[in-house]
N, C-alpha and C positions, 0 to 999 in steps of 0.2 A: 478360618475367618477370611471375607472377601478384603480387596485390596481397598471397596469404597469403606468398608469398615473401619480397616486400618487408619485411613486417611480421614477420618469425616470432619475432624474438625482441622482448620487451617492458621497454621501459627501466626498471633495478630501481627506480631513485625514482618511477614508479608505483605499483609495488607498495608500496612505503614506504607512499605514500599511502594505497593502499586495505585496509593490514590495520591503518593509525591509524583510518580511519572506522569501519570492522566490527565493531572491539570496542564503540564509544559505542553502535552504528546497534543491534545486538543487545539492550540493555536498552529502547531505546524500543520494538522491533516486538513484542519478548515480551511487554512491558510490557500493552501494550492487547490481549492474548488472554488473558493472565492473570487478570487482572483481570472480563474475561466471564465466567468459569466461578463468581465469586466472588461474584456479587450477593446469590444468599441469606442466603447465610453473615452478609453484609455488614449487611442489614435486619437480619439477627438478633443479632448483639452490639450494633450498634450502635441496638437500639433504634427503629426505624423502618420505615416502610412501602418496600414494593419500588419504588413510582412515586418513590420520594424518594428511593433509592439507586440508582436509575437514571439517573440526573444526575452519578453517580460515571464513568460512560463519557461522557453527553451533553458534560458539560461541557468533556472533556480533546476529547472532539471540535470542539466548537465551536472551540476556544482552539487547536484545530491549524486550522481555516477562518480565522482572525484572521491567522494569524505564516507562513501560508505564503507568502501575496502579497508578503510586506516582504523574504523573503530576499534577493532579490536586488538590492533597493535597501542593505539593511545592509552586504551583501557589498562592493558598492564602496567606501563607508563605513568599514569598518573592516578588512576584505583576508578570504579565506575562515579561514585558520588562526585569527585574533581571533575570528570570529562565531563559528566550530564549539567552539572550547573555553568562549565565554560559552554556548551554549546547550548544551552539555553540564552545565554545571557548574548551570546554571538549572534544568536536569531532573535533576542530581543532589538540588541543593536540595527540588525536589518531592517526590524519591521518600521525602528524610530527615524530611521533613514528614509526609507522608501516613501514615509507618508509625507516625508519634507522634499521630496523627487524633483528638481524644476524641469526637466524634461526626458525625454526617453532614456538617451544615454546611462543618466545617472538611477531613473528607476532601474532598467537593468543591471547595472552595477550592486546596486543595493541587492535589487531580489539574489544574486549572485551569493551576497553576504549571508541571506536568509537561509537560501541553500545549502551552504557549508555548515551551518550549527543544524538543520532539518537531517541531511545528510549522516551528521554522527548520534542525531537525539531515535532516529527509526528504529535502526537494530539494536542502539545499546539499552532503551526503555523494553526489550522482549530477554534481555540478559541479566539487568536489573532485577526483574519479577521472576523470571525463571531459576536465578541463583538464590533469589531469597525465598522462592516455594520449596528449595530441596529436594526437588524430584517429585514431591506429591500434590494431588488435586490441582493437575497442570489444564484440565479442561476449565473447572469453575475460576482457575486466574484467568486463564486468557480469555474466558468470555467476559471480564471488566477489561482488558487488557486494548483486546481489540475493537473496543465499541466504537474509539474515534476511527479508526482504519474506514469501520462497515458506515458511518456512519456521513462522514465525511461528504463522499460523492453524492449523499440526497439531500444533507441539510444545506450544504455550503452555496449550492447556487440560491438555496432561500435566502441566507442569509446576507448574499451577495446582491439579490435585486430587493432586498427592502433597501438596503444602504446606496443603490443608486437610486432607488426612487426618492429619498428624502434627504440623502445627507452626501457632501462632497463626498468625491473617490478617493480622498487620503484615507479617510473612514472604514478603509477595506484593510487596510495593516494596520490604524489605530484599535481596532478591534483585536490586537493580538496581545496589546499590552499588559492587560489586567490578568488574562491567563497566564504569562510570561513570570510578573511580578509573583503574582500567588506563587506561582508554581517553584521559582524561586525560596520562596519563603519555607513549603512545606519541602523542599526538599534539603535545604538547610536543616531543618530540625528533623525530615524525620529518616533521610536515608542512615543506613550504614554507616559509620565512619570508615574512610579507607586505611590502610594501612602506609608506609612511608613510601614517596616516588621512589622509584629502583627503574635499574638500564633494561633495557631489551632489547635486541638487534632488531632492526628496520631493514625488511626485504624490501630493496629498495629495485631488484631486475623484476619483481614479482609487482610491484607497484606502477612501476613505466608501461608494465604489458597489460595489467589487470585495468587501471582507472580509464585509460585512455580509448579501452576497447570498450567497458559500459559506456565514455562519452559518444564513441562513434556510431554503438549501436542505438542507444536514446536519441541522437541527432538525427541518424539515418529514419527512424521510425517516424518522429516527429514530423521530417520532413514530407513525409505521403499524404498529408492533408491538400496540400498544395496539387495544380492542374497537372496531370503526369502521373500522377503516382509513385508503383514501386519503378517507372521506366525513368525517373529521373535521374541525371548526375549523381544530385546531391542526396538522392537516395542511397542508389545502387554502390557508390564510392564507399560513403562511411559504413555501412552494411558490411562490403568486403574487405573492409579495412578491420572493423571489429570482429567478423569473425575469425580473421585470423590470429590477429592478438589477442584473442580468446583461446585459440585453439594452442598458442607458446605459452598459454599462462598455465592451463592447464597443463602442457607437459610437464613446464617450471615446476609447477606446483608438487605435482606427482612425484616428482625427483627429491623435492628439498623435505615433502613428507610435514612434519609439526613444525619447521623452521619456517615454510612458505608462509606468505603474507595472509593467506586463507586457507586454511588446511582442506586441500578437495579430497585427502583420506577417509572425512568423516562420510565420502556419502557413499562408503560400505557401507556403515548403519542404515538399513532398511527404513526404520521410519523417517529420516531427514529425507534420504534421496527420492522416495516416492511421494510424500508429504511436498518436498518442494515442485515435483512436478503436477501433483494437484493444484499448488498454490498456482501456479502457472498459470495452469489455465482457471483457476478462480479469478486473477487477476485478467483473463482476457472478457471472461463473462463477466465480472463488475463493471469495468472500465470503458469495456468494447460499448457495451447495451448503456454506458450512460452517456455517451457521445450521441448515441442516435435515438434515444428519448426525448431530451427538452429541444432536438430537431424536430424529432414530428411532432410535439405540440406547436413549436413554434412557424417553422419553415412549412407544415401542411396545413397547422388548422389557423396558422396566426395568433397564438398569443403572445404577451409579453416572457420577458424573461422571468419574472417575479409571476405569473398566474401558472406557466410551465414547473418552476421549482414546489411552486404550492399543490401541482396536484404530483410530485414525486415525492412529497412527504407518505404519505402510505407503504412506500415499500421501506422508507425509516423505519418505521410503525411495525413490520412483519419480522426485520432484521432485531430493532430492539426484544422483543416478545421472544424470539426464541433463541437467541444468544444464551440465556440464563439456563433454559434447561439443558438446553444443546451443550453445553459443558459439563453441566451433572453427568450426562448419559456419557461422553463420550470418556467421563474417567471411568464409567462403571463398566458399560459393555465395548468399549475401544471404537476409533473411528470411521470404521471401514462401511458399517451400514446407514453410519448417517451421514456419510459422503454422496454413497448412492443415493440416500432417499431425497439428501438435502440438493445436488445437482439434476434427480426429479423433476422436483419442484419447481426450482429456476426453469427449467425447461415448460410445466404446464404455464408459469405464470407471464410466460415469454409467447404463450404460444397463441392470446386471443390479438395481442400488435402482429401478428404476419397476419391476422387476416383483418384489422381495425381499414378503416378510410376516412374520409372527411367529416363524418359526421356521427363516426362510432359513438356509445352513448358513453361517457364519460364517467359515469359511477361504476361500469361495468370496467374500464380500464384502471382505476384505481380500486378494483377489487381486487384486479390481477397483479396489481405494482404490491399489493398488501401481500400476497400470494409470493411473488417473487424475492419479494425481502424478507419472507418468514424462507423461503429455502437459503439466499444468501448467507444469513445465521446459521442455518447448522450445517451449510459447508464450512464455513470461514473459520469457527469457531477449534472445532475439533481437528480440522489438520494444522493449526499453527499449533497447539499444543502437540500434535503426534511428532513435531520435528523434531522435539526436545526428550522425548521419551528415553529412558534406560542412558541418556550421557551423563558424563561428569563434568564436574563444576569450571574447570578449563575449557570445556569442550563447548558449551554454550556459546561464547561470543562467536567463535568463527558460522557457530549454526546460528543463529541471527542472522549475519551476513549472508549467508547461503538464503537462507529463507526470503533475508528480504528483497534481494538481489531478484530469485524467482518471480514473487509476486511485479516487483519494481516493472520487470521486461516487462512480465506478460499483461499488464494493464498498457502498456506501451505496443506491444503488440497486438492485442486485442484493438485500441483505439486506432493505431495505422490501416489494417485490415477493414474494419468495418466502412472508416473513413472514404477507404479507396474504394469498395465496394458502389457502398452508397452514391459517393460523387459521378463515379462513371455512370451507374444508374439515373443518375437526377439529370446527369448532361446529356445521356441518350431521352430522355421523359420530353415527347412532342406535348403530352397535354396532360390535366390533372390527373387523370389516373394512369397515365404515365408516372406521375412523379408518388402516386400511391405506391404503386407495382415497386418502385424503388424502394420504398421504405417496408415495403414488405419483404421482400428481397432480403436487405439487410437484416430484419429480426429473424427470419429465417437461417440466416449463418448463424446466429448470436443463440437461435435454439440446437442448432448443428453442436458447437462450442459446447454447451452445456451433456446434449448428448455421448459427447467423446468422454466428457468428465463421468458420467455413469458409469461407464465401459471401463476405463482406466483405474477407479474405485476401488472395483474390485480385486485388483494387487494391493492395495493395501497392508499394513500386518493388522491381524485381530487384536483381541480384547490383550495384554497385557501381562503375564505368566502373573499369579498373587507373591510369589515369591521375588519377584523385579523389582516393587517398588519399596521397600524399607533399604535394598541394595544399592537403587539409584538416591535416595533422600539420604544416605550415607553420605554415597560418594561424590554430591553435591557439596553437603556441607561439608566435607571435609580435604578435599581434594583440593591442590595446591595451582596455584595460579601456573600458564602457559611461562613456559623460559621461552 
């Protein structure tokens, strides 16, 4: 009997679980696309320069580099249902703050707050649904799992420039409410109950080396948007400042073994360690290629921000579509060919913008955004579920954190890269098709990116031995929480 057989039907107190996380998980991934489209706007009521309302993202970034590491030391701490409804309730707190901001300082502060409960609601909403699926049919969860992740980066600037075209910019965090409260509600009644708070030691040498080295590396990235690039200070500084306290955390870590704050043991397991470095660079090709899209609508052909978001709905459109089977397949034949086929695709659908210009015809580029989002789905899909494959019910949260840590950088590295790319290009561009050449340029890396992701694919592990999964949905459910 095949292993989709075994598993075909999905015990409904998962699903319980995974449409109480979905509603919370939706107000944070919108949240920070939203929010992108809105910077100007943002300087300009609010009275201030653009390098100081750009610390309205830095900051909610950073403060998600701070609170990702601790999820899963909290987790034991106080049971997942406790941590997910304080950190929902922490970023509903944010969002009620933020939209009442009287000027930058305190927006930043707020988005700060946002941060912190975003930060612990990422990886612990992929430990939630992964603990309650037991090891089985980990593709068709995580294809509902991750629809806001995929989905995020194309709806959120629509839904960011309908709200400046018609309604104040508090409007942009009061939008988070309703999903907040709902979410709230269903996850009171329908998670888990925990069991009683109980002690856990707090690695606390492993927390000093770990947090501070994602803030310097998220800063450092961040900061290459700006004239310089990677030659700046405030590049180059926090860069080698994080990667070395990356490099003590990991020895830390390696030493202290299950006691460290993130267990780096687990990426012996073949499917995390490879899975996370697909995520990697899935996160450079999502993030990287959405940075320098609604540029070249905007900055080459001039549209508004809201006409831009409206023709990025199609590659929503490809991503929705094939999310759903894309996890059927990947519990039945494993992830390794619809990585390849799905970073393909990203690659054709990337590939009519390196040669698009001024006046490319416009049905033919959101052929290709459709094109693009239907590969983005069945990469996305099947490697976040291959992270989780064959662990036990302890082992989960720290794979979260690994997992999302990978994705986290490499959209952050993806967007520095392309950024830096592009700018020098635009700053070297004497004339329009100068500043074409540039943006062709850029999708060209962005199809570069996707090509390496083919190549790398194929390390992968295959299909799943049949005899693994009744072993792992075991030792999911019954496997004893991390001491």
């Amino acid at each position: 009997m095949s292993t989709a057989t075994v598993d075909s039907k999905i015990d409904p107190a998962a699903w319980r679980s995974v449409w109480a996380v979905l509603v919370g998980a939706l107000a944070v991934i919108f949240d920070t696309t939203i929010v992108a489209v809105a910077l100007h706007t943002l300087a300009t009521d609010l009275h201030t320069s653009v390098a100081t309302i750009q610390w309205v993202s830095t900051g909610y970034l950073l403060a998600l580099g701070v609170t990702i590491p601790i999820t899963g030391w909290a987790q034991r701490i106080l049971g997942a249902k406790r941590l997910w409804i304080i950190a929902l309730s922490v970023f509903l707190i944010g969002s009620i703050l933020s939209s009442l901001a009287w000027d930058a300082p305190s927006l930043i502060a707020f988005r700060i707050v946002q941060g912190v409960g975003g930060g612990i609601m990422l990886p612990l909403m992929s430990t939630i649904v992964m603990q309650a699926a037991g090891g089985k049919n980990l593709g068709q969860i995580m294809s509902v799992v991750s629809l806001p992740a995929v989905l995020g980066p194309i709806l959120g600037p629509v839904i960011g420039g309908i709200i400046l075209s018609h309604l104040h910019w508090s409007f942009l965090f009061w939008v988070n409410v309703p999903f907040c409260v709902v979410g709230l509600v269903l996850a009171a009644i329908m998670l888990p109950k925990d069991g009683p708070v109980r002690r856990a030691p707090f690695d606390l040498v492993g927390f000093v080396l770990m947090a501070p080295a994602l803030v310097a590396l998220l800063d450092g990235l961040s900061n290459t948007s700006k004239d310089g690039g990677f030659s700046r200070a405030d590049v180059i500084w926090p860069l080698v400042i994080g990667v070395v306290l990356l490099v003590a955390f990991v020895a830390w870590a390696l030493r202290r073994k299950a006691r460290a704050l993130i267990d780096l043991m687990l990426l012996k397991h073949w499917p995390l360690s490879s899975s996370s470095i697909l995520l990697f660079l899935s996160g450079i090709t999502l993030y990287g290629a959405m940075l320098v899209l609604p540029l070249y609508f905007q900055q080459l052909r001039g549209m508004t921000p809201l006409e831009a978001g409206l023709l990025l709905i199609p590659q929503g459109v490809g991503t929705f579509i094939s999310r759903s089977f894309a996890g059927r397949l990947s519990d039945r034949i494993g992830s390794r060919w619809l990585a390849i086929a799905g970073f393909a695709i990203v690659a054709l659908g990337t590939l009519p913008f390196a040669f698009a210009g001024l006046h490319t015809n416009e049905i033919w580029l959101m052929a290709a955004l459709l094109v693009r989002g239907f590969g983005l789905g069945i990469v996305t899909v099947p490697l976040m579920a291959l992270a989780f494959r064959g662990l036990e019910r302890a082992e989960v949260p720290d794979a979260s954190i690994i997992s999302r840590i990978a994705t986290q950088v490499g959209g952050a590295f993806g967007t520095a890269v392309l950024a830096v790319i592009l700018e020098g290009a635009l700053n070297s561009a004497t004339s329009s098709g100068g500043a074409v050449a540039a943006f062709q340029g850029a999708f060209w890396w962005s199809i570069g990116f996707a090509a390496v992701g083919v190549g790398l694919a194929f390390l992968l592990p295959g299909k799943a031995p049949v005899a693994a999964a009744p072993g792992a949905a075991v030792a999911a459910s019954a496997a004893p929480a991390k001491p």
